[in-house]
C-alpha positions, 0 to 999 in steps of 0.5 A: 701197516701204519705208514710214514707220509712224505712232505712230497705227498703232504704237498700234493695235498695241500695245495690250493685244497689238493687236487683229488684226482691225482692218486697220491692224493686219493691214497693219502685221504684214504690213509687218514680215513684208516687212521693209519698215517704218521708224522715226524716233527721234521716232516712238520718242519719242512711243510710249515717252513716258507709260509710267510703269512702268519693266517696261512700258517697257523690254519696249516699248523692247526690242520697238522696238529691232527698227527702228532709226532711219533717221539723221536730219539737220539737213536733214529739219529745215529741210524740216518747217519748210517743210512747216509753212509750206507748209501754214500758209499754206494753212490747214493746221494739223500738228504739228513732228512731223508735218512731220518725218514728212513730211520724212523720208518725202519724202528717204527716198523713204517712204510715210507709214503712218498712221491721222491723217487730218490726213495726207491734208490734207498729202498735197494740198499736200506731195509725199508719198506716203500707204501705202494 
């Protein structure tokens, strides 16, 4: 199964060269290897968005440019506002990003790689699939 990285995981790597004895890390470099990881362009948003020095974020930029995103739609936007809605009603606070997250993930038929555990949250009330 193809999996949907989070920015939490995308940040673990990534910082100072990412520190691969943690076992986000490890999993997230095993994905890549199977080539089984995807991207969505708010995910790219959220890991470019900060980087105030122009070198830094064009090697980051270039680094991502590895996995492109998988196409979005107006569909996968409706969806997340259910998603919201959904969980709202149940007492459960996410952000738009990540009900796109969800959203793309369940279309897509992803598992969702994330280290936020608002997910698992989701996970009880949303049809998506958690990558363990």
């Amino acid at each position: 199964m193809k999996v949907l990285v989070d920015t939490s995981v995308w940040s673990l790597a990534l910082r100072r060269g990412g520190d691969s004895t943690l076992g986000p890390v490890r999993e997230l470099r095993s994905l890549i290897a199977d080539n089984r990881v995807q991207m969505i362009g708010a995910i790219r948003q959220e890991l470019l968005s900060g980087i105030r020095d122009e070198g830094q974020f064009n090697e980051l930029e270039a680094r991502l440019s590895a996995f492109p995103d998988l196409p979005g739609s107006s569909e996968d936007h409706v969806m997340a506002a259910r998603f919201y809605n959904e969980c709202r009603g149940k007492g459960v606070q996410g952000s738009n990003t990540d009900f796109l997250i969800c959203a793309v993930a369940v279309r897509h038929r992803l598992a969702i790689f994330t280290t936020d555990k608002d997910f698992a949250l989701f996970a009880k009330h949303l049809p998506i699939v958690l990558h363990r």
